[in-house]
ZADO-1210 file (C-alpha; in nm, 4 decimals, padded with zeros to 6 digits):
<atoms>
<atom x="06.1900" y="-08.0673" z="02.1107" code="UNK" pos="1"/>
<atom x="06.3417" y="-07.8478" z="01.8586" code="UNK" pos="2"/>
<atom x="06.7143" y="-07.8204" z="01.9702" code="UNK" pos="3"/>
<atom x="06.9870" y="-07.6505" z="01.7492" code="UNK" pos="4"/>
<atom x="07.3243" y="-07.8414" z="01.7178" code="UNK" pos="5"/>
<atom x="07.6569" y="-07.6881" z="01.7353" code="UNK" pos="6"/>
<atom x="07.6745" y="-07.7853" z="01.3361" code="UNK" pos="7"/>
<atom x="07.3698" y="-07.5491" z="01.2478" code="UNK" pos="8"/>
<atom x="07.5189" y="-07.2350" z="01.5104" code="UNK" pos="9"/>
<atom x="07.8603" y="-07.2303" z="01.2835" code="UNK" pos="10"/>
<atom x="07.6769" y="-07.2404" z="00.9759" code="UNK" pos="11"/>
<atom x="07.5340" y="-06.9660" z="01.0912" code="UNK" pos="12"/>
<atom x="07.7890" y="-06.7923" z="01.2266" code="UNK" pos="13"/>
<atom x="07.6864" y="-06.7855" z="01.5789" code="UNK" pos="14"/>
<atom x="07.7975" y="-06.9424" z="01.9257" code="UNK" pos="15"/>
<atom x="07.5489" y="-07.0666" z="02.1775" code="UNK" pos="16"/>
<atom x="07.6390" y="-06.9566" z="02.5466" code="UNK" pos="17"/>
<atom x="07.6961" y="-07.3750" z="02.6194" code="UNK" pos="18"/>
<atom x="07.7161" y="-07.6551" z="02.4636" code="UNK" pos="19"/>
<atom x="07.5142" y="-07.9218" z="02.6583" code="UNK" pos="20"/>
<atom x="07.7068" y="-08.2633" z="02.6338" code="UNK" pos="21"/>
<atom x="07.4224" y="-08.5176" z="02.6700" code="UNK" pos="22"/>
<atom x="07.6274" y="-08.8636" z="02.7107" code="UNK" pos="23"/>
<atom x="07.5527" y="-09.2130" z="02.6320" code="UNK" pos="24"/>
<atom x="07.2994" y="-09.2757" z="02.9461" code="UNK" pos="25"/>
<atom x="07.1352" y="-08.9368" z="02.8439" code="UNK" pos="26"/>
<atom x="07.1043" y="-09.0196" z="02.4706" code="UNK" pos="27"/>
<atom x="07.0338" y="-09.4103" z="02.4572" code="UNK" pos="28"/>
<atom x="06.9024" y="-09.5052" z="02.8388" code="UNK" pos="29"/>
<atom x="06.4765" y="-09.4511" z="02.8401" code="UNK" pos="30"/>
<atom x="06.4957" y="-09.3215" z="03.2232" code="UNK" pos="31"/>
<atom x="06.8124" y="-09.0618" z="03.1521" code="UNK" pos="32"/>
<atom x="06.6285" y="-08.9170" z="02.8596" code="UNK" pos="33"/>
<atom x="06.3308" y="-08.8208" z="03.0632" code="UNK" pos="34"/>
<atom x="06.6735" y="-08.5863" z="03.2957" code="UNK" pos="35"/>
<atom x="06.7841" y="-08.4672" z="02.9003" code="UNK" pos="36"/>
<atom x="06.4759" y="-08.3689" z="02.8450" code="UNK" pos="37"/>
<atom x="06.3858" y="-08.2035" z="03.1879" code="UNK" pos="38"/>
<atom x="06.7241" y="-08.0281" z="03.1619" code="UNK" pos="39"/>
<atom x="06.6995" y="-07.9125" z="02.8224" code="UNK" pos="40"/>
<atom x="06.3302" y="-07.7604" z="02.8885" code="UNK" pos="41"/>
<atom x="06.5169" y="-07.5477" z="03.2087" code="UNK" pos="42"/>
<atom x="06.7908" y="-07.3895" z="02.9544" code="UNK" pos="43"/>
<atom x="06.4826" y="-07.3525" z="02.7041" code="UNK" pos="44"/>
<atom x="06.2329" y="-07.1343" z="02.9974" code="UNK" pos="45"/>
<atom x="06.5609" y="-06.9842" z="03.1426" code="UNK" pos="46"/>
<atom x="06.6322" y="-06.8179" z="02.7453" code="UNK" pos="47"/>
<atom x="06.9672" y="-06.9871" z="02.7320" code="UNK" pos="48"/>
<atom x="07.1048" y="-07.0333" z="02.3517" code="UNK" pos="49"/>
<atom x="07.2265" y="-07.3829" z="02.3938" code="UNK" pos="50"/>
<atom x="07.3239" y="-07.6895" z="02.1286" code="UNK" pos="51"/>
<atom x="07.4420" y="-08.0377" z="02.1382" code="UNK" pos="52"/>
<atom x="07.6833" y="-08.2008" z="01.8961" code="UNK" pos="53"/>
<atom x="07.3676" y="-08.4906" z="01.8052" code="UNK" pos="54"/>
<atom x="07.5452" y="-08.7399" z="01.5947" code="UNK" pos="55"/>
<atom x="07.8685" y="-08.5850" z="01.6506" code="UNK" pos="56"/>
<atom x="07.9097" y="-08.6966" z="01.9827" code="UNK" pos="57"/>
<atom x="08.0379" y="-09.0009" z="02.0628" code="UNK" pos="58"/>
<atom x="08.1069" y="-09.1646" z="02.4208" code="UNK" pos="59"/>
<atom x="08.3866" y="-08.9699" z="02.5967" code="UNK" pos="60"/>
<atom x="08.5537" y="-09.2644" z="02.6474" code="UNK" pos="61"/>
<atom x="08.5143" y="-09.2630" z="03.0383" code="UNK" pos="62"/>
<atom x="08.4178" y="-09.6379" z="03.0792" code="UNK" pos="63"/>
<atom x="08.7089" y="-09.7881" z="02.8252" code="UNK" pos="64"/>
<atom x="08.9656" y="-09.6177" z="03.0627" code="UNK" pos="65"/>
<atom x="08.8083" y="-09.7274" z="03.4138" code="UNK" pos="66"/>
<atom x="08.7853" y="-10.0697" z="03.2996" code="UNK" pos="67"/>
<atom x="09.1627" y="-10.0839" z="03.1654" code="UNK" pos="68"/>
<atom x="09.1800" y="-09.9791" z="02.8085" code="UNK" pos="69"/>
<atom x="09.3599" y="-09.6791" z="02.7956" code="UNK" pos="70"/>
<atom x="09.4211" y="-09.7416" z="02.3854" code="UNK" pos="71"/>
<atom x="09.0582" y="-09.7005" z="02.3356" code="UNK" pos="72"/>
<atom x="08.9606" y="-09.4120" z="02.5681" code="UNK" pos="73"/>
<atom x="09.2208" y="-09.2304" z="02.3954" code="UNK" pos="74"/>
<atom x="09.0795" y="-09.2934" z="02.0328" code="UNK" pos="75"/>
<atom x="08.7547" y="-09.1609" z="02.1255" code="UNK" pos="76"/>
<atom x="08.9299" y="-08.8612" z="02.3526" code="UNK" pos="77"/>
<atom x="09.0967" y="-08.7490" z="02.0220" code="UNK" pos="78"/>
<atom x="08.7660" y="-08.7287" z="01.8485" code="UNK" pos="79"/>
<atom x="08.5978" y="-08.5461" z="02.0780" code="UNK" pos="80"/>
<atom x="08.8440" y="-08.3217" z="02.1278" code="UNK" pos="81"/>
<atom x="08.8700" y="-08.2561" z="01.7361" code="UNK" pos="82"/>
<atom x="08.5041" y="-08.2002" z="01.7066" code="UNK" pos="83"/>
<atom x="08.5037" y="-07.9575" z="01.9976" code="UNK" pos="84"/>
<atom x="08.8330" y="-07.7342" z="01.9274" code="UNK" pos="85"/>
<atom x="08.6432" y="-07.7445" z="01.5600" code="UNK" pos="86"/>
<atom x="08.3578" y="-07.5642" z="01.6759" code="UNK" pos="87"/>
<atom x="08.5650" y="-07.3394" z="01.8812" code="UNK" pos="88"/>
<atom x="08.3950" y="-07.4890" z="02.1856" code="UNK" pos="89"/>
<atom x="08.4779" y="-07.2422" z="02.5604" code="UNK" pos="90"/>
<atom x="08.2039" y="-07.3975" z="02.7672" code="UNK" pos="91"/>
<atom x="08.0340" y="-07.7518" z="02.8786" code="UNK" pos="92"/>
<atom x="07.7251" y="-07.8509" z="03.0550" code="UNK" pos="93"/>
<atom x="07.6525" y="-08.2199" z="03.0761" code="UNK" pos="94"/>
<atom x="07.4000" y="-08.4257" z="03.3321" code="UNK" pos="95"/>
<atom x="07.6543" y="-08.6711" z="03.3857" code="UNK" pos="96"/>
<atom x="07.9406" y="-08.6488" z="03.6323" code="UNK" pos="97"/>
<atom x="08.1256" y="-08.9790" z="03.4472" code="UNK" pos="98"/>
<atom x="08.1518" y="-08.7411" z="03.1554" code="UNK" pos="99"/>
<atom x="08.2142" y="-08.4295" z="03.3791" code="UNK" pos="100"/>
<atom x="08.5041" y="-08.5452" z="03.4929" code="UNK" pos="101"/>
<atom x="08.6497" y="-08.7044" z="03.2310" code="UNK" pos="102"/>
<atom x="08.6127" y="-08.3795" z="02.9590" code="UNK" pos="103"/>
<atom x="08.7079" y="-08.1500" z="03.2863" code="UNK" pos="104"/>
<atom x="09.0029" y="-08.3707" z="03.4530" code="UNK" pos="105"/>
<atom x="09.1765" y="-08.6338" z="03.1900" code="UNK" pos="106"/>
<atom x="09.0925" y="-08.4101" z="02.8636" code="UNK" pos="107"/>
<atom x="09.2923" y="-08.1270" z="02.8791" code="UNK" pos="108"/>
<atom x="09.6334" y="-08.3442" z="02.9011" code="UNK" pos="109"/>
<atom x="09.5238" y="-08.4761" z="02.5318" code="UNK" pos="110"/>
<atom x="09.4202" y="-08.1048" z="02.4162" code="UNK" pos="111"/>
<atom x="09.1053" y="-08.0302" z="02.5119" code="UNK" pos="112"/>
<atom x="09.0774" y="-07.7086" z="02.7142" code="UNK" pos="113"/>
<atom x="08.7086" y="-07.6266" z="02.8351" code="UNK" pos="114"/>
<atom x="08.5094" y="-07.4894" z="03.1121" code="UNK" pos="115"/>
<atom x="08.2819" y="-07.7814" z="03.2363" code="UNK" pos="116"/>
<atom x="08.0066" y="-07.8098" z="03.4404" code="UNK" pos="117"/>
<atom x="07.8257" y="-08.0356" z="03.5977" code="UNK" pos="118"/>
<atom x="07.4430" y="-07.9286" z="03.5694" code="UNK" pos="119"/>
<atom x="07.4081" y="-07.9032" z="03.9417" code="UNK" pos="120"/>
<atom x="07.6290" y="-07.6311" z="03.9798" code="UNK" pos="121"/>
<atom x="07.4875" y="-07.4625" z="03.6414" code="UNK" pos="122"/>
<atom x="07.1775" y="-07.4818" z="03.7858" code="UNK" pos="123"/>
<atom x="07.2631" y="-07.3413" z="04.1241" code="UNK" pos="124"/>
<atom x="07.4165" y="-07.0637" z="03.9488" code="UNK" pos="125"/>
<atom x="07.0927" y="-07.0116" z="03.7392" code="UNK" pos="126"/>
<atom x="06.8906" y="-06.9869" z="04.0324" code="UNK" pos="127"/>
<atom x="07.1312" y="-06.7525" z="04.2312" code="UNK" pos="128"/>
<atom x="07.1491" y="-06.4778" z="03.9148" code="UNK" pos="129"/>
<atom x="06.7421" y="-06.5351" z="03.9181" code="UNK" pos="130"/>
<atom x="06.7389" y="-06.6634" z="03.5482" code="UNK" pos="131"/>
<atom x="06.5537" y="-06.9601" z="03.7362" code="UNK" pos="132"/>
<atom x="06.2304" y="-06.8508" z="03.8999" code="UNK" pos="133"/>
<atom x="06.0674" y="-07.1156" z="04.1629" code="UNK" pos="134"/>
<atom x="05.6879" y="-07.1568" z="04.2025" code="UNK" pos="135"/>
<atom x="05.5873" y="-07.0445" z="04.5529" code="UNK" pos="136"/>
<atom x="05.4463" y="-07.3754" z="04.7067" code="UNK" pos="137"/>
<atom x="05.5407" y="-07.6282" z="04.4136" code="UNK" pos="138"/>
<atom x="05.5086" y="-07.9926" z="04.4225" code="UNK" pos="139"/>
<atom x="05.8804" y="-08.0699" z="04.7142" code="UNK" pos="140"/>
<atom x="05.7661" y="-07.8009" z="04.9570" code="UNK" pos="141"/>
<atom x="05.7633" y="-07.9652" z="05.2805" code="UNK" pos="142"/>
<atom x="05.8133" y="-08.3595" z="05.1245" code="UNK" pos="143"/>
<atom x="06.1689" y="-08.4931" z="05.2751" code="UNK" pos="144"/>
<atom x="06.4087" y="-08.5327" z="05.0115" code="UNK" pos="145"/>
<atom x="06.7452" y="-08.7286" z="05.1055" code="UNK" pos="146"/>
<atom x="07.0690" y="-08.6747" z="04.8237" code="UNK" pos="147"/>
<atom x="07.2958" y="-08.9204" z="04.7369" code="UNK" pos="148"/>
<atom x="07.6585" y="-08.7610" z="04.6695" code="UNK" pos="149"/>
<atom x="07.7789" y="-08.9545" z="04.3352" code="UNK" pos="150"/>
<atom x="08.1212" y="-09.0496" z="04.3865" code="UNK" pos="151"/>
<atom x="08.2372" y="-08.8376" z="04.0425" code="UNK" pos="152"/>
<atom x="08.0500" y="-08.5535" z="04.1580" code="UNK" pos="153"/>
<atom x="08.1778" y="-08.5678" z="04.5646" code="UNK" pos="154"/>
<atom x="08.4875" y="-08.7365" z="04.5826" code="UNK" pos="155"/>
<atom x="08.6165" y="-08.7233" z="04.2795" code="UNK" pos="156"/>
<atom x="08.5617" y="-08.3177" z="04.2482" code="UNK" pos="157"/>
<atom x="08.4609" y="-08.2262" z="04.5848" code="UNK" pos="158"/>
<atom x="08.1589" y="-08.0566" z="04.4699" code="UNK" pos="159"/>
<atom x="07.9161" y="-08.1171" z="04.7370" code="UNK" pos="160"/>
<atom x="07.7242" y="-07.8004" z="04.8472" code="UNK" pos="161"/>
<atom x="07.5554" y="-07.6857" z="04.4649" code="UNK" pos="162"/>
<atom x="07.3210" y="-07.9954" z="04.4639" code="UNK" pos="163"/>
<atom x="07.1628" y="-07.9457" z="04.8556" code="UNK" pos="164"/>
<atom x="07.1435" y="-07.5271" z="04.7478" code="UNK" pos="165"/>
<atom x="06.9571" y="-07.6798" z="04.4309" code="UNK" pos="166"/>
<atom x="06.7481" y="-07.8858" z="04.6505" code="UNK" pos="167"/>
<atom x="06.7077" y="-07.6033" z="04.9331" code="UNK" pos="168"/>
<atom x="06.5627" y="-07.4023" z="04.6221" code="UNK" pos="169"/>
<atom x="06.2279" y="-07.6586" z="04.6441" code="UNK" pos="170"/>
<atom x="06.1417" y="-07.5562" z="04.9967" code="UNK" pos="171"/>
<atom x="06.1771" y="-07.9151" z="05.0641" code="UNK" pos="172"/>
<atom x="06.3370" y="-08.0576" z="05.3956" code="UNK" pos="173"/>
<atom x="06.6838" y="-08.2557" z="05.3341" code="UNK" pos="174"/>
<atom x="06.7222" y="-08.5698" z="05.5273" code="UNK" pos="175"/>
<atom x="07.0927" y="-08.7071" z="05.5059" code="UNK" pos="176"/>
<atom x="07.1672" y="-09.0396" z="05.4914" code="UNK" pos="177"/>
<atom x="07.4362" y="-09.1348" z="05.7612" code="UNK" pos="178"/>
<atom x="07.7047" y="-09.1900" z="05.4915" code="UNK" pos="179"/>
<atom x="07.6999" y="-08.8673" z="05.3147" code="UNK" pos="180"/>
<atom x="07.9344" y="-08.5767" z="05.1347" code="UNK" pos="181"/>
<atom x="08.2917" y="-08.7183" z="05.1415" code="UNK" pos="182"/>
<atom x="08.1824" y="-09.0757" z="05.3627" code="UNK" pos="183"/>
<atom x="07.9137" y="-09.1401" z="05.0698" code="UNK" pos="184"/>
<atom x="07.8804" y="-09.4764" z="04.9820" code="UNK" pos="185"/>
<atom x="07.9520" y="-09.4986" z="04.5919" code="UNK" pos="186"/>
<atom x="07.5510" y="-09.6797" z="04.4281" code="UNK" pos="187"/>
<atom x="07.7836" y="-09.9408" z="04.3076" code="UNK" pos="188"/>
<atom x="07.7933" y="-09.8468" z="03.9106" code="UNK" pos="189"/>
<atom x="08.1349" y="-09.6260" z="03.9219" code="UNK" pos="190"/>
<atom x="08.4760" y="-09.7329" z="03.7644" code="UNK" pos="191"/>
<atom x="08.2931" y="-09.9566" z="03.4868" code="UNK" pos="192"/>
<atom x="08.1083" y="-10.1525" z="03.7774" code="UNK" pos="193"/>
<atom x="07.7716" y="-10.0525" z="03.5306" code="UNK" pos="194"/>
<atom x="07.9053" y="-10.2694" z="03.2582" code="UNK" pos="195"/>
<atom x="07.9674" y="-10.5845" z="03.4296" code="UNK" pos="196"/>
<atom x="07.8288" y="-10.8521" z="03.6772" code="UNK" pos="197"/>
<atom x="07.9905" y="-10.8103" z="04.0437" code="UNK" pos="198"/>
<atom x="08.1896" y="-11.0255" z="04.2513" code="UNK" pos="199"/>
<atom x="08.0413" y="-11.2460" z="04.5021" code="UNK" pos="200"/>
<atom x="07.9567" y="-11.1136" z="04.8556" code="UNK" pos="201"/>
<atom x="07.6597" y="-11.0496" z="05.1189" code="UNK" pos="202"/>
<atom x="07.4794" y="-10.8065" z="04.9062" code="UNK" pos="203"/>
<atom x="07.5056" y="-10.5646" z="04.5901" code="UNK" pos="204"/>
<atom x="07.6158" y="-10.2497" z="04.6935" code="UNK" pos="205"/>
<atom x="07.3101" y="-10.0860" z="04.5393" code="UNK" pos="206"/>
<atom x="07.0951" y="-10.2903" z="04.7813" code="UNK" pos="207"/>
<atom x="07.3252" y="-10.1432" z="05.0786" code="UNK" pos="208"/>
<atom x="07.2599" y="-09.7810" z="04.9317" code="UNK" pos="209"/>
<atom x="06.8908" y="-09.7957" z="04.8849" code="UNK" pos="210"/>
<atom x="06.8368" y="-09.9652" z="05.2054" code="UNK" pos="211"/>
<atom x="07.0119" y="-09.6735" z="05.3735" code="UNK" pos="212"/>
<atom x="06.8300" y="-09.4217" z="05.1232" code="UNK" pos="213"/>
<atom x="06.4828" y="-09.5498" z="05.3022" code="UNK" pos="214"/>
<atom x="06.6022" y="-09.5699" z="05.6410" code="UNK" pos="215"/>
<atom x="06.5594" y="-09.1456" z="05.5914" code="UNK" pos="216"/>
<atom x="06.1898" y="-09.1739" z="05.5475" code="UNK" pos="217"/>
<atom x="06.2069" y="-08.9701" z="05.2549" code="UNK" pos="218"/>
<atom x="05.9727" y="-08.9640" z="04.9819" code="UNK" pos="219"/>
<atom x="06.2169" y="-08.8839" z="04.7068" code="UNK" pos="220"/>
<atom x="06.5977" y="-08.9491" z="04.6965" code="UNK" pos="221"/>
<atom x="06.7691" y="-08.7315" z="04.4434" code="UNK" pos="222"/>
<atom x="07.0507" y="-08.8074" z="04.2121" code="UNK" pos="223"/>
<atom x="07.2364" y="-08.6033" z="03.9408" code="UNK" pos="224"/>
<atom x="07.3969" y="-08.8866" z="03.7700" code="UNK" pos="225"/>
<atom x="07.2175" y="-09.1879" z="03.5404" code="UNK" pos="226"/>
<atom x="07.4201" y="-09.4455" z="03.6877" code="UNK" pos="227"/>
<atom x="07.3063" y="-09.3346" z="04.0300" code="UNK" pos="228"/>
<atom x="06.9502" y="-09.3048" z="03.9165" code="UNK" pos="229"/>
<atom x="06.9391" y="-09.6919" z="03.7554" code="UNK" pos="230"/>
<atom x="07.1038" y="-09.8678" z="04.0939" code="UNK" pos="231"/>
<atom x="06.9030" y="-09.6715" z="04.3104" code="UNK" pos="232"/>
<atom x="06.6230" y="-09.7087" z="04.1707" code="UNK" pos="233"/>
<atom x="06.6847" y="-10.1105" z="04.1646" code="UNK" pos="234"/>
<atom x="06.7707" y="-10.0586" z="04.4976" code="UNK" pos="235"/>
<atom x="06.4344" y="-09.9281" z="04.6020" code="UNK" pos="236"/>
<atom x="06.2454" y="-10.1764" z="04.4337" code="UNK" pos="237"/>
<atom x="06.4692" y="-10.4632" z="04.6052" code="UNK" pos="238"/>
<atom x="06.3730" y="-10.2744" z="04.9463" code="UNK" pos="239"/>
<atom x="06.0210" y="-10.2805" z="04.7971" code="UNK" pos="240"/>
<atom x="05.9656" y="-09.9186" z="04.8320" code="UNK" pos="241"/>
<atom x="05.9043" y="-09.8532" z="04.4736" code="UNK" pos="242"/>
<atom x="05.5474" y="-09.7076" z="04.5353" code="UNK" pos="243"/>
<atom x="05.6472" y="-09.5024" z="04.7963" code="UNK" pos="244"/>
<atom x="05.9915" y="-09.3500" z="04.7382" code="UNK" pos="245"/>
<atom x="06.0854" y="-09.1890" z="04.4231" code="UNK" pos="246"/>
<atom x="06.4138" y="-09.1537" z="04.2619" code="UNK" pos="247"/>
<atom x="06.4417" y="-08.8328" z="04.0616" code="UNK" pos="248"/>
<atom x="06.7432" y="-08.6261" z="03.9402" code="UNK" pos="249"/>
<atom x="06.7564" y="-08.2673" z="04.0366" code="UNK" pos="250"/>
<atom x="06.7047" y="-08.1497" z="03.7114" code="UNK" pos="251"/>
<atom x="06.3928" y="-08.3272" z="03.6711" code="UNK" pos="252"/>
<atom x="06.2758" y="-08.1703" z="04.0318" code="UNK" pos="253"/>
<atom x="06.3751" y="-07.8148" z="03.9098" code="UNK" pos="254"/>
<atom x="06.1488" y="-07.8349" z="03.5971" code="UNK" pos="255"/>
<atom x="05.8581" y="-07.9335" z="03.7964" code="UNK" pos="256"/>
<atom x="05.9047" y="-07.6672" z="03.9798" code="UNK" pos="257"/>
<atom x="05.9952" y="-07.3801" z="03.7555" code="UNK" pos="258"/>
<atom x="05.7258" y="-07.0699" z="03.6776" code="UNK" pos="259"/>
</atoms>
């Protein structure tokens, strides 16, 4: 895929309408590049000028604060922030709520003033001003589809309703899980969890989740973050549902589905 960075827009003068902040899952994990490149491929059909920072971006520095170093996260902070007040940055799409919240919530007391997104709202808002056009029929209509609510996404921002209007987009039927919107239970990965083993107990949490992601009789469960999408999809497989149930993110679902 060709994609411009923000480097080659200011040579050339110009400003993209967003800058879409990819992330370390995005960039480096196999399964979240397949949800980079679905996402990038909806901005592309939808005629969106877009760029990413490529080697300019660097982690945001989410992880290094949830797991206790606040000396680090604010090292790499500072850089981002200089790179993006650089470039005269105003607006932020990125496919991963870790780094949504963190550049929306805990960068602006360091300096960094933006308007971020999460990509399910920016795609809810896509579809809604029809720059998004659905296939009649397309590959979700009539499949049940349950949502897990990632805790950075729900609880953390409250932003519950632009995934399910994503999903209602597919013609698909939503099943909820009993522990959904603000009762969600977290996949297990959040506040560093991702980086280290767990402590002892009955069962990983992820195990818990994708039992209860099953119990819906769905055929997909969707996600819109790639910690989400790697302990849910473990949690499948442990539930040995793996053939049957897929684990997509929304973005991936929309591209399918685009005209």
């Amino acid at each position: 895929m060709q994609i411009k960075t923000m480097a080659e827009y200011f040579a050339n003068g110009e400003t993209p309408e967003v800058l879409f902040w990819i992330g370390c899952a995005g960039s480096f994990d196999q399964r979240a590049q397949k949800i980079t490149r679905a996402f990038a491929a909806i901005l592309d059909k939808a005629g969106i000028p877009f760029a990413i920072l490529g080697k300019e971006e660097t982690c945001t520095g989410d992880p290094a604060r949830r797991a206790g170093n606040e000396f680090l996260f604010q090292m790499m902070a500072y850089n981002n922030i200089q790179v993006l007040n650089n470039y005269g940055v105003k607006k932020i799409v990125t496919a991963c709520p870790h780094c949504f919240n963190t550049i929306k919530n805990e960068y602006p007391q360091l300096g960094g003033e933006y308007e971020v997104l999460h990509h399910a709202t920016y795609l809810q808002q896509l579809i809604d001003n029809g720059r998004i056009k659905m296939k009649e029929g397309g590959a979700f209509k009539g499949k049940k589809i349950t949502y897990h609510d990632s805790c950075y996404l729900g609880r953390a921002n409250g932003i519950y309703e632009a995934p399910r209007q994503v999903l209602e987009a597919l013609d698909a039927e939503l099943v909820e899980m009993k522990r959904c919107r603000s009762k969600g239970l977290c996949c297990g990965a959040g506040g560093a969890q991702m980086f280290k083993e767990e402590e002892k107990g009955s069962t990983r949490v992820n195990f818990a989740r994708g039992h209860e992601a099953v119990a819906t009789g769905a055929s997909v469960i969707a996600a819109n973050c790639p910690f989400c999408m790697t302990m849910l999809t473990d949690g499948v497989k442990e539930a040995g549902k793996e053939e049957e149930v897929k684990v997509l993110d929304i973005a991936e679902m929309i591209e399918q589905n685009m005209q």
